[in-house]
C-alpha positions as CSV (number, residue, x, y, z in Angstrom):
1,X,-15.9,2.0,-20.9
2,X,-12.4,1.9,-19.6
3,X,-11.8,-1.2,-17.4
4,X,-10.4,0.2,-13.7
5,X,-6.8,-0.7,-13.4
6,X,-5.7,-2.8,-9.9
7,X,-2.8,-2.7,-7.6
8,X,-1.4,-6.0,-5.7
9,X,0.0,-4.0,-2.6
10,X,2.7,-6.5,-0.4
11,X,3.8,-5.1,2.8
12,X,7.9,-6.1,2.6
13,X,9.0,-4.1,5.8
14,X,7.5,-3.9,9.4
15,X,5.7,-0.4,10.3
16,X,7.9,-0.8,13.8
17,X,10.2,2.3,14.6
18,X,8.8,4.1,12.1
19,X,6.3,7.7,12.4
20,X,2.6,7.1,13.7
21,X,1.9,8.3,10.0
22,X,3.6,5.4,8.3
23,X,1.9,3.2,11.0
24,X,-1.7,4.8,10.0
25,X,-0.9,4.3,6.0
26,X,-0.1,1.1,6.1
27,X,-3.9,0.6,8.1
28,X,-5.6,3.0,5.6
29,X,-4.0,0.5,2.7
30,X,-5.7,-2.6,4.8
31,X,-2.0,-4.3,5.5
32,X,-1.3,-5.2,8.9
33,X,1.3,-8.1,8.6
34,X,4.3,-9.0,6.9
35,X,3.8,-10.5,3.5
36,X,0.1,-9.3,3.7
37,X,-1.1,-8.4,-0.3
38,X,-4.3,-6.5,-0.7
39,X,-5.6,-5.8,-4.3
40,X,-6.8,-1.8,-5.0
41,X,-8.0,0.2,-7.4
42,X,-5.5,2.2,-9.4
43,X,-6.6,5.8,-8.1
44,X,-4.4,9.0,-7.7
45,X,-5.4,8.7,-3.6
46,X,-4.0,5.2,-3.4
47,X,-0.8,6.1,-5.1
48,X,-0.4,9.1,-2.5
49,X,-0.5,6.6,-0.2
50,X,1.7,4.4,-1.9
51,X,4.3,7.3,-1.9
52,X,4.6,8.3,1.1
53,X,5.9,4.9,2.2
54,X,7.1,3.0,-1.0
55,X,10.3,1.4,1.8
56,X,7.8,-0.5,3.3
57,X,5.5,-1.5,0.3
58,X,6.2,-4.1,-3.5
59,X,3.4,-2.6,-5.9
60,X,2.6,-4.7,-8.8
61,X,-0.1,-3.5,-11.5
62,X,-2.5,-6.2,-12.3
């Protein structure tokens, strides 16, 4: 069985002044502050999320 890759997501940029979208990907993720990390699974849905706003977000593969 393949062993499920994870993501360590930082937020590096505030969601302030940018599109309600932004705002409500950066909540779906589970980041609300600066510097905030939050580990996820490596699925294709996360890294749509992760593209949509990859000026706000580090992503590291663990």
């Amino acid at each position: 069985m393949a062993k499920i890759k994870t993501l360590r997501i930082t937020q590096i940029k505030s969601g302030i002044g940018y599109k309600p979208k932004a705002k409500a990907t950066l909540k779906a993720l589970g980041l609300r502050k600066m510097q905030q990390t939050v580990e996820q699974n490596d699925t294709p849905v996360i890294r749509g999320m992760i593209n949509v706003i990859p000026y706000l977000l580090k992503v590291e593969e663990v």
